[in-house]
N, C-alpha and C positions, 0 to 999 in steps of 0.2 A: 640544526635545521630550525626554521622559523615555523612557532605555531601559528595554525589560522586563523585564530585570534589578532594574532598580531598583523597578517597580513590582510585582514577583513580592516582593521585601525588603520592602515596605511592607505586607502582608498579615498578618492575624494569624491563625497557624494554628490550626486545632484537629487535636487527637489524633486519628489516623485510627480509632481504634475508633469515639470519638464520633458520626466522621461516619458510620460505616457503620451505626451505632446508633440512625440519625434514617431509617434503609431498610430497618430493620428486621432485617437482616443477624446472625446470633449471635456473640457475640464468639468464642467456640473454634472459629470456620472461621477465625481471622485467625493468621497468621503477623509481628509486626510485623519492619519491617525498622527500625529506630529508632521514632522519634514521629511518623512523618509521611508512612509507608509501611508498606504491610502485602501479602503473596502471602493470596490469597483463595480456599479449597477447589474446586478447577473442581467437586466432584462436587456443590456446590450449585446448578448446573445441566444435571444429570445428563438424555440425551435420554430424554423422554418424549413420551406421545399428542401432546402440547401443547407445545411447545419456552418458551412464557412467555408471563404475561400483560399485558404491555406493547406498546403500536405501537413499531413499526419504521420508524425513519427513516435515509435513507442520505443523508451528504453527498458531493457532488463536485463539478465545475466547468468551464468551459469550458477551451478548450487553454490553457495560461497560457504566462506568460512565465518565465525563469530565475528571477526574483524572486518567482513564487508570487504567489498571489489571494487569498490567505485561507481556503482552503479548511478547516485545525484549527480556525484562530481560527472559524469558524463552526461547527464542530462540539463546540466546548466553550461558543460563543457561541448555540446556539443553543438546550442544556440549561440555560444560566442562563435566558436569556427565556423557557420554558416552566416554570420553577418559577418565575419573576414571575408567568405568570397562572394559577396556580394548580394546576401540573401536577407532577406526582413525576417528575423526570427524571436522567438520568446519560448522561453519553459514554461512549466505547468508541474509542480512538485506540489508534496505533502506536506501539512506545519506537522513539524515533529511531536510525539509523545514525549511529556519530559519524564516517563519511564526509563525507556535506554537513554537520554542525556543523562540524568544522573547513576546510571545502571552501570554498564558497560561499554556499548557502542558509541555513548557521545552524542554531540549534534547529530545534525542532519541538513548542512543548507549546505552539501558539498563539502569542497575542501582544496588547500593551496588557491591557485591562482581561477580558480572555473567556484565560487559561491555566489548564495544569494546575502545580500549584508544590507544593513547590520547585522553580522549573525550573533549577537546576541541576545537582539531583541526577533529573531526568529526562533534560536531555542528554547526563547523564556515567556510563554504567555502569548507573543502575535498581538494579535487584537481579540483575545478573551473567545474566540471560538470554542476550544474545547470546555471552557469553565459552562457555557451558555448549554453544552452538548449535555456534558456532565450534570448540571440542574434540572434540565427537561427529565434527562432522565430519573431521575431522583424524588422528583414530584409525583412520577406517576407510582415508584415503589411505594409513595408516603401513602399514596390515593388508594394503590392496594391493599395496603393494612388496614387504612382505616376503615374503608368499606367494608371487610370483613370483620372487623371490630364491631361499627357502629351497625349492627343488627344484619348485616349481607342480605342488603338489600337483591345484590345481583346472584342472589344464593352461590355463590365461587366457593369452587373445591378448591379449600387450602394445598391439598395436595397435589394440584395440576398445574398451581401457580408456578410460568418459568422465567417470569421477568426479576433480573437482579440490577442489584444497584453498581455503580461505576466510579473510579477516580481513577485519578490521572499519574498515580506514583506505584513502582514496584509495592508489591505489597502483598507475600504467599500468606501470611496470617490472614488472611479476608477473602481467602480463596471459599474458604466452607466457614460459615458460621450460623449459629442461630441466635434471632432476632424474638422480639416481644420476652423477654427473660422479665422477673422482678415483679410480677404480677399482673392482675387483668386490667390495671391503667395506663401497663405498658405494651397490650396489643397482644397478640396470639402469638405464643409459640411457634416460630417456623426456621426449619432445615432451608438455609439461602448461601448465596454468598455474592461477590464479590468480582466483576471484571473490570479489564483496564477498560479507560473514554475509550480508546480507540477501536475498543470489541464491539460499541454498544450499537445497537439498530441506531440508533439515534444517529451516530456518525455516517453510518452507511445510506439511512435517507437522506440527510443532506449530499453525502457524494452523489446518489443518483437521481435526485428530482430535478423538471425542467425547473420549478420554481417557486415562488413561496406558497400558492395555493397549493399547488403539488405538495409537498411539504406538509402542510394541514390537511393535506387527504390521507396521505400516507403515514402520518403519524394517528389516524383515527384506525386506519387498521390493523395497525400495531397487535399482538393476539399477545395475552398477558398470562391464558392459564382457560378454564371450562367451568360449569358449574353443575353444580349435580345432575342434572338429566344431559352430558355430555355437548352439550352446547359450550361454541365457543365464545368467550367474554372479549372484549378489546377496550381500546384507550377511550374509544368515544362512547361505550356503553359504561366507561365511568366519567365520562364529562370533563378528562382530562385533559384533552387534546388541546382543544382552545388555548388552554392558558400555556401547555408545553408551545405549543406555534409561537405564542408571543414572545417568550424567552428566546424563542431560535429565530424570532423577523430578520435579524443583525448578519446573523450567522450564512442566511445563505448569498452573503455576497462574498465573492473571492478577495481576499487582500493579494495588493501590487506591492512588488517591490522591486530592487534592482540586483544585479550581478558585477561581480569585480570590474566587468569591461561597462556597464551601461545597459546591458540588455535587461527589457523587462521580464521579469519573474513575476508568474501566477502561483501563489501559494493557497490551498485551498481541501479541507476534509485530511485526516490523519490517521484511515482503517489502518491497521498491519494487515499482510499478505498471507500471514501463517496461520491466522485464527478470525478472519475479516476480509473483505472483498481487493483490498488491498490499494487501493488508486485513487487519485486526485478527481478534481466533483470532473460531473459533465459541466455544470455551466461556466468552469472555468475555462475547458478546452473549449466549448461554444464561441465564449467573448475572445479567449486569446485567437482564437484560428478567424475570424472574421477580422483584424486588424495586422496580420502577419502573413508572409508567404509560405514558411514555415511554424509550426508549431509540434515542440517535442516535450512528449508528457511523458512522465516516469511510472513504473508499476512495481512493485514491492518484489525483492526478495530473485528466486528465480524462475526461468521461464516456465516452468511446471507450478508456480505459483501465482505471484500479479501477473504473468501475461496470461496466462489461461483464463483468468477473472474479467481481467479486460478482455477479454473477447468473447469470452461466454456470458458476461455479467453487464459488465460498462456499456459494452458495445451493443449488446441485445435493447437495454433501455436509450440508451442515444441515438439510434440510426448512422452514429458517426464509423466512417470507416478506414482502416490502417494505411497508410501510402507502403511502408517501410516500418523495420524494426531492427536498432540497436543492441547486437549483442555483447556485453561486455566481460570479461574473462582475464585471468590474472596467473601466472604463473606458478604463484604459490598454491591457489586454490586448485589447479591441476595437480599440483604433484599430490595436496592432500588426496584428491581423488584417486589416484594411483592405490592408496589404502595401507602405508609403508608412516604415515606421517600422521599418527592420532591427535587430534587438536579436544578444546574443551571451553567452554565459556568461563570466563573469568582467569585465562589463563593465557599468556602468552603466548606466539605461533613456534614450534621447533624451530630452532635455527638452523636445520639443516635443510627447511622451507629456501632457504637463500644462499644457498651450497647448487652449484651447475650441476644439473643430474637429469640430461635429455632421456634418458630411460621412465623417469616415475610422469616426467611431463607427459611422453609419449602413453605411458597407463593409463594417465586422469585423462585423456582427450574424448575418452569414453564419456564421458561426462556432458565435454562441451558437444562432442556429434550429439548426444542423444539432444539437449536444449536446441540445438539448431533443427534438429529433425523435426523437433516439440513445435517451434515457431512456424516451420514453413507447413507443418500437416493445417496449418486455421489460412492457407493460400495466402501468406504473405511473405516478399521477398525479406531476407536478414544478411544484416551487415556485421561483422564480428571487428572488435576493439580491445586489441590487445593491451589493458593499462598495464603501459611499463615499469618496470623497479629497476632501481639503480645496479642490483643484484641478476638482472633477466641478463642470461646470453645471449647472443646472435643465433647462435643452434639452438636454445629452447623454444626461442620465437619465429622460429623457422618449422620448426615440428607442428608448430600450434596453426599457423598458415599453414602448411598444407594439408593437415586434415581439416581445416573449417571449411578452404573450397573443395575437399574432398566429400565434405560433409553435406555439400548443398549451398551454403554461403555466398554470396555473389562477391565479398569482400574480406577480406581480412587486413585489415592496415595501425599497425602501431600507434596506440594515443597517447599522449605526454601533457595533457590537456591541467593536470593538477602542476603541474609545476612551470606551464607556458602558458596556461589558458586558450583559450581560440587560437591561437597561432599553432599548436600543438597538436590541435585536434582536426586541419585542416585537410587531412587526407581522408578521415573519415565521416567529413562533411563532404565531402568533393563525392565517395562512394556511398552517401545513404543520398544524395540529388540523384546519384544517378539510377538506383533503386527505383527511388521514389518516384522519378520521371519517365521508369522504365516501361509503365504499362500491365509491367507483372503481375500485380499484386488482384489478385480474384480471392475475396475475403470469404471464407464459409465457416460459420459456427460447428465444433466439434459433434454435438447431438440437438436433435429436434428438440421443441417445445414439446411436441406430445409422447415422446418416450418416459417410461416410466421413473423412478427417483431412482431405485434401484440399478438400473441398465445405464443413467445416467452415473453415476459413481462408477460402476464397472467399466464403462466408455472411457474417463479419465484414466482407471488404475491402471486397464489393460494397455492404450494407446499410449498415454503420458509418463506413466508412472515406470512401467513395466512388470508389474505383477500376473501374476500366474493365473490367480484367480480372488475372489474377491471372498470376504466373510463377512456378513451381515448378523450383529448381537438381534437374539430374539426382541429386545427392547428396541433397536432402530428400527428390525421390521415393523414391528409394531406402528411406531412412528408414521415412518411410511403410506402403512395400508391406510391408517385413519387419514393424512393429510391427501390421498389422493380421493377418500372419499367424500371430504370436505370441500375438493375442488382447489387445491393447492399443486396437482401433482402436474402441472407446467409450467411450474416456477425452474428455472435454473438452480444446482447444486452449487454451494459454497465449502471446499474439503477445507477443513481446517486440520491441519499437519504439520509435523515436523517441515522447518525451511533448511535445514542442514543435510536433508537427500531425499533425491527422487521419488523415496519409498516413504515408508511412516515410520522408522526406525532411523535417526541420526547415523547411525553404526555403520548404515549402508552405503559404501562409496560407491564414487563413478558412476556406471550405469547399471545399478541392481538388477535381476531379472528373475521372473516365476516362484517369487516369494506371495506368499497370502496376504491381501492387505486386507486392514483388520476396520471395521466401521463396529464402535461402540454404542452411537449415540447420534442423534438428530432432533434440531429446533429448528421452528419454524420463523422466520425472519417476515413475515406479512407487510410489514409496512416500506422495509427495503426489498421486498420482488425475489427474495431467493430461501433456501430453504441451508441450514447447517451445518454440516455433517463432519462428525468428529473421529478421526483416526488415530489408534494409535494412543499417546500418553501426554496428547499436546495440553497446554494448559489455558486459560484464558487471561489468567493475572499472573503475571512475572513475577519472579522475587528478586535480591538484592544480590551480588556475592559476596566473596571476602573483600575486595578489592575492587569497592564502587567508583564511579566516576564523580560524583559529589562529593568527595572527600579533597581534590583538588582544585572545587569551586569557591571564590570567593571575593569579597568585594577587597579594592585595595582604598588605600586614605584619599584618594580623589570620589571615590561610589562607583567605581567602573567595575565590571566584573573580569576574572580574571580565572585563568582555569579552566576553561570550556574546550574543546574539544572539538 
């Protein structure tokens, strides 16, 4: 089998003006980054009445496995088969964390014959967004010490301080640590630690601001901790703001790129879904959906995860609304749901994942009903995408159609889209048009703005999740009570949780149900519009495993990279 490397090498590129030339795009909005990358003016999707004239398709997926379902490859797989039949379309994906590239998972620009390329110049760097993410934030941790060093001025309770510092690599030693060590030249003593870029506020304001002053407002209310008389401190009561803005002026324009057939790809912001808002900026969807008929943007992980955020989160601050949504679903992640098939990160799938067994398919379906059920309670129509394996029966994929339109689904149609590209995937272009164009789609957010934080959480576990009932640690109430009395408590919830099941326990297959979901902990996110909330034993910094995916990285005697994934 040919890796996507290789078949990413076999492409023949065109100049990204060109392509943006064929969407009508002007060329003086393009900034190139060499031949085959270009930062693209956010302000050509500047909000107005009308956010764009393109449908809106969102892709996601059932709970997956460590090794992912396909959820990019379908989202870059699924704008090639709508410009097979006839449609003007472009994606809207994540720059990858090079976390999981060098971790486990690998790239992220897709895969086989549906990527965005060069993918090695998308798994490695882009155009320096997250480094630019990474420094903002990092300046303001410096601003924090030292203020409190150089006499606290803003008298800050060291112990209320919750802003930590960020990079952009696996890395559990940096999970907890304390900082100022080695005496009082080296700043105060403090209990900190450590998240990935793609945890930090910093990434999530850039996903959801209309634009760069936006951006400089929201980064001034950034909330970093209190100071003694319970007041709350932020980034512009230490005069950081400004200079973080300037570092991210760059950052908030989406980088273009192309896909194995020619279609443009908007790459832009890189939350994960498990411990982050999960989804690509609004002003990428803005500019991409104002020059395409369609426009399919991706949301992290599964439908109980980035599409819930997109629609509680994305969609709250864009006015932008769903035509249609992409469910995508894999035979093997079914049977894992069945609960007969224990899997593990850093560890290969059973192989009896790829043994015919319509029995454990028909178990894990619990799974896919309950995602499909997930998607259509926010009133939008979903299309189900059977990504095929060479290993799937005729009877497994027969089970899985007819409970998806058993389930609610208006489609279920087999995609082969990784190993045909848009030719592969035309049936389930053919059924999200007709979705899309069906009229269906009456979009409503899960809970109000003025429901409490509390009943917000419990609104997800109970509807989404499937939990029994909910438990609140004395310390998140606490949380809670103070940020609603601070005028925080209609901000949208952000569950940061396990992405491996429904529930906040990985362990949990299928469709778990009446188990207690467990709330730990809550931060306050001020300057991205939403508030934290930590379930469960999720972490915020990854670690490495035995068996990293940088161990197969490396340049060959030309300077090409080689080993990427």
């Amino acid at each position: 089998m040919r890796s996507d490397l290789d078949i990413a090498r076999d492409i023949s590129l065109q100049p990204i003006g060109k392509v943006a030339s064929a969407y009508g795009i002007p060329e003086d909005s393009l900034d190139p980054y060499g031949k085959y990358m270009a930062k693209i003016d956010h302000r050509l999707g500047a909000k107005t009445g009308e956010p764009g004239i393109g449908k809106y398709v969102m892709v996601t997926a059932i709970t997956p496995t460590p090794a992912g379902e396909g959820k990019t490859v379908h989202t870059v797989g699924l704008s090639l088969a709508l410009n097979k039949i006839g449609k003007k379309a472009a994606c809207a994906i994540r720059q990858p964390s090079m976390g999981p590239v060098f971790g486990i998972k690998g790239g992220a620009a897709g895969g086989g014959y549906s990527q965005v390329v060069p993918m090695e110049d998308f798994n490695l760097h882009l155009t320096g967004d997250f480094h630019a993410a990474a420094a903002a934030n990092n300046l303001l941790s410096a601003a924090i010490d030292a203020s409190i060093l150089l006499d606290n001025p803003l008298d800050i309770d060291p112990a209320t301080v919750t802003w930590r510092r960020v990079v952009d690599v696996n890395d559990r030693a940096l999970r907890q640590i304390t900082t100022g060590l080695g005496g009082p030249k080296n700043g105060v003593p403090q209990e900190t630690g450590f998240d990935i870029t793609s945890a930090s506020e910093i990434m999530a304001i850039l996903g959801l601001s209309d634009d760069l002053r936006d951006v400089r407002v929201r980064l001034g209310r950034i909330v970093i901790g209190q100071n003694r008389d319970g007041k709350i401190v932020t980034a512009d009561d230490l005069e950081c703001a400004g200079a973080m803005a300037a570092i991210l002026r760059r950052t908030i324009d989406p980088t273009i790129m192309q896909t194995t057939e020619g279609t443009l790809a908007f790459v832009h912001t890189g939350p994960f879904a498990n411990i982050a808002h999960g989804n690509s900026s609004i002003v990428a969807d803005r500019v991409a959906a104002k020059y395409c008929d369609y426009l399919v943007t991706e949301a992290g992980f599964g439908a109980d995860m980035g599409a819930e955020k997109f629609f509680d989160i994305k969609c709250r601050a864009s006015g932008m609304r769903p035509d249609a949504v992409l469910l995508v679903a894999t035979i093997r992640a079914l049977k894992v749901h069945s609960g007969h098939f224990p899997t593990s990160q850093g560890r290969p799938l059973p192989p009896e994942l790829f043994e015919e067994n319509t029995d454990a398919v028909r178990e894990g379906c619990s799974n896919l009903e309950a995602q499909i059920k997930n998607v259509r309670s926010f009133g939008v129509p979903v299309v189900v995408a059977i990504n095929r394996f060479p290993t799937d029966s005729d009877g497994e994929i027969r089970v899985v159609q007819e409970r998806a339109l058993a389930a609610g689904a208006r489609a279920a149609e087999i995609s082969e889209v990784h190993g045909k590209g848009g030719e592969g995937g035309e049936a389930i272009a053919r059924a999200i048009v007709d979705a899309a164009e069906s009229g269906e789609a009456d979009f409503q957010f899960l809970y109000p703005d003025e429901m409490p934080l509390a009943e917000k959480v419990k609104a997800l576990a109970l509807k989404l999740y499937g939990a029994g009932s909910v438990e609140v640690s004395s310390a998140a109430a606490k949380t809670f009570a103070d940020l609603e009395a601070k005028g925080y408590g209609h901000l949208p919830v952000c569950v940061a949780k396990t992405q491996y099941s429904l529930s906040h326990d990985a362990q949990f297959k299928g469709a778990p149900s009446g188990f207690v979901f467990p709330v730990r902990e809550a931060r306050l996110a001020a300057g991205a519009g939403f508030v934290v909330v930590y379930a469960g034993s999720v972490m915020t910094m990854p670690g490495l495993g035995r068996t990293p995916a940088y161990k197969q990285v490396d340049i060959d005697e030309n300077g090409e990279v080689v080993g990427l994934f």
